[in-house]
C-alpha positions in Angstrom: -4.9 21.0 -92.1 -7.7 18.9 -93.3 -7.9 17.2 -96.8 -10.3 18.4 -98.9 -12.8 16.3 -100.0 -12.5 14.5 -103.5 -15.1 12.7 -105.2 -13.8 9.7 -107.2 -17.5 9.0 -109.0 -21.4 10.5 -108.6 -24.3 8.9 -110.3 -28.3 10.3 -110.1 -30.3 7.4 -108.0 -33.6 9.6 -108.4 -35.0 13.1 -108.5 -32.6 15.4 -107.2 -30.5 12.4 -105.6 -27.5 11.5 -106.0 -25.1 8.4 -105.0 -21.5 10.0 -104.1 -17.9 7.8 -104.2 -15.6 9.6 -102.3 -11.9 9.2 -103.1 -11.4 7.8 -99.2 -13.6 4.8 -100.7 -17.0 5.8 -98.7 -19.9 6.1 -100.4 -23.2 8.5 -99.9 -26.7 8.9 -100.6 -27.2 12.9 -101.1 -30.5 14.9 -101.6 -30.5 18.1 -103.3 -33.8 18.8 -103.0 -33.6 21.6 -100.5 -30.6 23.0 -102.8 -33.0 22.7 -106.0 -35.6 24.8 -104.5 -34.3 27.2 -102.7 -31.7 28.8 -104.7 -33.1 30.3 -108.2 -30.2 29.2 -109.9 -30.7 25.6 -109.5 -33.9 25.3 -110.5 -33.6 23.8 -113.8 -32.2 20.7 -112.1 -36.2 20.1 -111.1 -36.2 18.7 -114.7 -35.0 15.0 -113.9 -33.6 15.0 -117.4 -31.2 17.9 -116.7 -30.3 16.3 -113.0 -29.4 12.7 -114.8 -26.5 14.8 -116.7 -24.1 14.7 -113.7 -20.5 14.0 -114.1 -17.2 14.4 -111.4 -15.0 18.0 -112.9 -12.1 19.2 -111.2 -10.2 16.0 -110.7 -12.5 14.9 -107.9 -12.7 18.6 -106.9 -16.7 18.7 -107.8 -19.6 18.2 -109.5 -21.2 19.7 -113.2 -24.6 19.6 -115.5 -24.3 19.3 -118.7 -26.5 23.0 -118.4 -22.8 24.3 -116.9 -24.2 24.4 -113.2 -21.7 23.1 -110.6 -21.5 22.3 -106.7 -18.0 21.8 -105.5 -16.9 18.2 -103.4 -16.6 20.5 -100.3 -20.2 21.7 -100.5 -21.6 17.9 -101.3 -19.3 17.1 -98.2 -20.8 19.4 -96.0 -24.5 18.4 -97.1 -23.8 14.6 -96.6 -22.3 15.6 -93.3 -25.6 16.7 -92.2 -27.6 14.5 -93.9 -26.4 11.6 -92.6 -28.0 10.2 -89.3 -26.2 10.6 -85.6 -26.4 8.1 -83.6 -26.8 7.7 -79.7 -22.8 6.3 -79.5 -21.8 9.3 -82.1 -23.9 11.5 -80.0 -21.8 10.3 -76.7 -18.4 10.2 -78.2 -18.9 13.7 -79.6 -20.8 14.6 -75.9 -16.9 12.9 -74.1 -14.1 14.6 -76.8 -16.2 18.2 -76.2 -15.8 17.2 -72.5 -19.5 18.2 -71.6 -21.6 17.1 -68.7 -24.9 16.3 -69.4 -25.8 18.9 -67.5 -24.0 21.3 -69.7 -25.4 19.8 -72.9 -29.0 20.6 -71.6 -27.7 24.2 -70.7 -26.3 24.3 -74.7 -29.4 22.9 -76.2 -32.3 24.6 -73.9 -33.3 21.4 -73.4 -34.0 19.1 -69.6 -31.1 17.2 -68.3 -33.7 14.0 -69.2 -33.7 14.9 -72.5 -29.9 14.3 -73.0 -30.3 11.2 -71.1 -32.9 10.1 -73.6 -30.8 10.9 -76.5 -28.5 8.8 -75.5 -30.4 5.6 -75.6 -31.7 6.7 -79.3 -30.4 5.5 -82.2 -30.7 8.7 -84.5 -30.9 12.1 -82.9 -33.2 15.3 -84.2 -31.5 16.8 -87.2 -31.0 20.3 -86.1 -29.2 18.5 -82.9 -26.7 16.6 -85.0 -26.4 19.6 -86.9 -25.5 21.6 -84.1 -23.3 19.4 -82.5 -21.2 18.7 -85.8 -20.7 22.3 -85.9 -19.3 22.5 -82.8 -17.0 20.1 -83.4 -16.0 21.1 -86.4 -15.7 24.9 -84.9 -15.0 24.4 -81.4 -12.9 28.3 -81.2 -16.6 29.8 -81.7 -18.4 27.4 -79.4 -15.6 28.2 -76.1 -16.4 31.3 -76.9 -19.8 31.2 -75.6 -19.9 28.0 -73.7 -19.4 28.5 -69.5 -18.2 25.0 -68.3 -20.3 24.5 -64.5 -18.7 23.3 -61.5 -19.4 20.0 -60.2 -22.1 20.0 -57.0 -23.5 22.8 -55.1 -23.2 26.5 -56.0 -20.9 28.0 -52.8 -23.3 29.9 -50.1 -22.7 33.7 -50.8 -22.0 35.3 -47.2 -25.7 37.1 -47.6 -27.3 33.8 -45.6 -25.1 34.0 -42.7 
């Protein structure tokens, strides 16, 4: 089992930003601006007054306004996790632990068998790419239920050519 998350401090950096400590002793740059919009709820945090009021709750276990709206360490975890930038060698470590050709990566992502090539000699990767590929790490039982590993070389001859 994984440890959850804990934040040890949080402090606003800007309009809906926020600088995270985590109790591991890494520290994050987090943007709740898609959070803020989208969901009704937060909306009041648009008020940069109302965002500043941010303290750690729950003995690391989240976050709190002093208007009594919350987001928990998991959640800030997660948003971090997808926020922050993959690069070409996190790309191709993640690419070697899921044991995936190149050729099955292209298959994954729709994309040419280039383009994987190419994303390995990037140093950040498309966001909804990282995002996927964090996913599948983190979930791999859903992934191998889909994925089809391919064999190495040539498809065999079916005995319709003879």
């Amino acid at each position: 089992m994984t440890d959850l998350p804990r934040l040890d401090s949080v402090r606003p950096t800007g309009p809906c930003r926020l600088r995270v400590k985590w109790r591991n002793g890494r520290s994050e740059a987090i943007d709740l601006t898609g959070v803020i919009r989208a969901f009704p709820p937060f909306a009041a945090l648009g008020d940069p007054e109302a965002f500043r009021r941010v303290t750690v709750t729950g003995h690391g276990t989240g976050i709190a306004w002093a208007n009594g709206l919350d987001y928990s360490a998991e959640s800030l975890h997660e948003i971090a996790e997808v926020q922050r930038v993959m690069s070409d060698r996190e790309f191709r470590r993640w690419q070697k632990e899921m044991a995936l050709s190149n050729a099955e990566v292209a298959t994954i992502f729709g994309v040419a068998k280039s383009t994987v090539k190419n994303y390995h000699a990037r140093k950040t990767l498309p966001v909804a790419f990282r995002i996927t590929c964090r996913q599948i790490k983190r979930e791999p039982e859903l992934f191998y239920g889909l994925h089809r590993p391919r064999r190495a070389g040539r498809p065999p001859q079916s005995d319709a050519a003879e």
